[in-house]
N, C-alpha and C positions, 0 to 999 in steps of 0.2 A: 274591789277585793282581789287579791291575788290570788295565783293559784295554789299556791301552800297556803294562805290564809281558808282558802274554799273548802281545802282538804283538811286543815285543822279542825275548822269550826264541825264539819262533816262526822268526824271521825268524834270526835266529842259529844255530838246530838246523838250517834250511833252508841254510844256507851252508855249514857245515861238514859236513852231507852230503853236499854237491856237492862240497867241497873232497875227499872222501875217496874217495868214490866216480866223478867225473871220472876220473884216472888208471885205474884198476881194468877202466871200459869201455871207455875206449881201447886198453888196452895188451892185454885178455881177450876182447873183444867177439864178433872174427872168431873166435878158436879156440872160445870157446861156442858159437858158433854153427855153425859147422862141425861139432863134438862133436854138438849135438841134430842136427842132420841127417843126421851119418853112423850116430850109435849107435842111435838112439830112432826107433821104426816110427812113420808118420804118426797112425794108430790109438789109437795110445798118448797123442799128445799130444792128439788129439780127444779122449778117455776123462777123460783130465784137466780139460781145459776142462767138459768136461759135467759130471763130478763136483761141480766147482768151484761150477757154475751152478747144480745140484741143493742141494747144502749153503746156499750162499744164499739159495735160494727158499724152502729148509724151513728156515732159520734166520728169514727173516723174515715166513712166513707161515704156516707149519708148511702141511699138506695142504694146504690153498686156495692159496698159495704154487706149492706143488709141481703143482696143478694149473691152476692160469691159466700156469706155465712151460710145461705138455705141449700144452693148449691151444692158446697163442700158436706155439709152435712148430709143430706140425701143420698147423694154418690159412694159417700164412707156411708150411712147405712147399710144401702144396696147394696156394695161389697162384701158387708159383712153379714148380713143376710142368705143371698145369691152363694159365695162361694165360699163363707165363713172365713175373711179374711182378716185377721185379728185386730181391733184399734187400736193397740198399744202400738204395733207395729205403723199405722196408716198415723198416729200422732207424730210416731219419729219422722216418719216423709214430709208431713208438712211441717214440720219445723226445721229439717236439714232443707226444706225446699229456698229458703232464701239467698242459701248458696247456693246451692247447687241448680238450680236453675238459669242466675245469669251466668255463670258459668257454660255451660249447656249452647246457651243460647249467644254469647261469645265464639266458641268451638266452631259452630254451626256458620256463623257470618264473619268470621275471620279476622 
């Protein structure tokens, strides 16, 4: 397949997603959502998210994965704990960290 074909076919499954799915969230949105809030303990859906984060981390890193997840997590508690350092702020760090790090670390070794 080429690569206009890759991006046709793409752009085409992208539509008729929307085309199917549009209605569905509209018309189901509120009562989903009403549903996970009235039925499902907060706990519950935290336990999920962390699962979820866990399996990722051990899927892409196996242990070292799972332990730079406990790691980072901890240390951004502790910050925000210790000196109330905001998360929203400590999420944009490590997500600009992918740049900005080998960069950094280029500067440094020249």
């Amino acid at each position: 397949m080429s690569t206009w074909e890759f991006l046709g076919y793409g752009l085409l499954s992208v539509f008729l997603a929307a085309l199917v799915s549009y209605p569905f969230s509209m018309n189901y949105a509120h009562r989903a959502a009403s549903f996970v809030s009235r039925k499902l303990s907060h706990e519950a859906i935290i336990g999920t998210f962390v699962g979820l984060v866990l399996v990722i981390g051990y899927w892409e890193g196996q242990y070292l994965g799972l332990l730079v997840i406990v790691t980072i997590g901890l240390i951004g508690g502790l910050l925000y704990r210790t000196i109330g350092f905001n998360t929203g702020v400590q999420f944009m760090g490590y997500y600009a960290a992918i740049l900005t790090v080998p960069a950094i670390i280029k500067l440094l070794t020249g």
